[in-house]
C-alpha positions in Angstrom: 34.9 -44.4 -51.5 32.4 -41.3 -51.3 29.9 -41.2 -48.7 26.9 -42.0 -50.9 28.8 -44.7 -52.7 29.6 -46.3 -49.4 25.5 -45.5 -48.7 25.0 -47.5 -51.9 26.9 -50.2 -51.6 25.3 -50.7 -48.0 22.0 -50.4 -49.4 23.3 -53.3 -52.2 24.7 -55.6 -49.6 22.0 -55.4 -47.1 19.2 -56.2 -50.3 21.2 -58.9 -51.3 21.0 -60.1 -47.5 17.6 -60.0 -47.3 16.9 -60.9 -50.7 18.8 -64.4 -50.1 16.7 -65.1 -46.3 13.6 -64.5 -47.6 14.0 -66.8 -50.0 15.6 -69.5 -47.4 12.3 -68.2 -45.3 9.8 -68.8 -48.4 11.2 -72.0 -49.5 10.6 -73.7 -45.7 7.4 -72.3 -45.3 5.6 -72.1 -48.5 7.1 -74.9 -50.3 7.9 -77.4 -47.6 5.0 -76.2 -45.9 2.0 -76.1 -48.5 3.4 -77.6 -52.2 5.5 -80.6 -51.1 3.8 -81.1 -48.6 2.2 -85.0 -49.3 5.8 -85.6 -50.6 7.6 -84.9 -47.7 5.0 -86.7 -45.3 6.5 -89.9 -46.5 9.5 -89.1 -44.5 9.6 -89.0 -40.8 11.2 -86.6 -38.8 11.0 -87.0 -34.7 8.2 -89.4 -35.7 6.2 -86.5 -36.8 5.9 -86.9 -41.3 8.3 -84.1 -41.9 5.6 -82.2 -44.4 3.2 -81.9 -41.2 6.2 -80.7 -39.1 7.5 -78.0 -41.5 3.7 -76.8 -41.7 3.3 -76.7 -37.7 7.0 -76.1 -36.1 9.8 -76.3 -38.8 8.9 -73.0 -40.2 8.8 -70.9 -37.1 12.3 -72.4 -35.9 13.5 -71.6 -39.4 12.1 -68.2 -39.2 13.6 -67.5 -35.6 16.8 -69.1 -37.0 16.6 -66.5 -40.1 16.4 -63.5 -37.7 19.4 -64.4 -35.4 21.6 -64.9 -38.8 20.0 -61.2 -40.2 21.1 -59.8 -36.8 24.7 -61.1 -37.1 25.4 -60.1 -40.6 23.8 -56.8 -40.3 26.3 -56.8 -37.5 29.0 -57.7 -39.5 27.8 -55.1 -42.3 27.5 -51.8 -40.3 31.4 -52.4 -38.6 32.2 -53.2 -42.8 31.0 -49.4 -43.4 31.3 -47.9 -39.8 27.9 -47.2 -38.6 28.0 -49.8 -35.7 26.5 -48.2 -32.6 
C-alpha cells in the first residue's frame, strides 16, 4: 500500500469512526434528550423519569463514555497504520 493510500484509508476509517459516535452522541442527547422526551418520562430510571435524566446526566456520561471509546480506537487505528507515538 502507497503512502497516500495508507493516508487515505486512515482518513476513511477514522471518518467512519467519528461518523458512527456522533451519531451514538446525537441520538442520547437530542433525541432522548429533547424529542422523546414525554415518552421516555413514563419510564423510571434510579427513580428519576429516564427522559429528565437523559436531558440533565445521561448525556454527559454518554458523551464522556464516547470520548474514552474515540481514544481507544484511534489507539487501535494509528498501531493499524504505524503512526502510534
Amino acid at each position: 500500500m502507497s503512502s497516500q493510500e495508507s493516508k487515505t484509508a486512515y482518513w476513511k476509517e477514522n471518518l467512519r469512526y467519528l461518523t458512527i459516535l456522533l451519531s451514538i452522541w446525537f441520538l442520547v442527547s437530542y433525541v432522548f434528550g429533547i424529542f422523546l422526551v414525554d415518552q421516555l418520562n413514563t419510564i423510571k430510571f434510579f427513580g428519576f423519569k429516564l427522559g429528565f435524566w437523559f436531558a440533565q446526566q445521561g448525556s454527559m456520561y454518554v458523551f464522556v463514555i464516547l470520548i474514552f471509546v474515540y481514544v481507544k480506537l484511534m489507539n487501535k487505528l494509528d498501531k493499524k497504520y504505524g503512526v502510534n507515538e
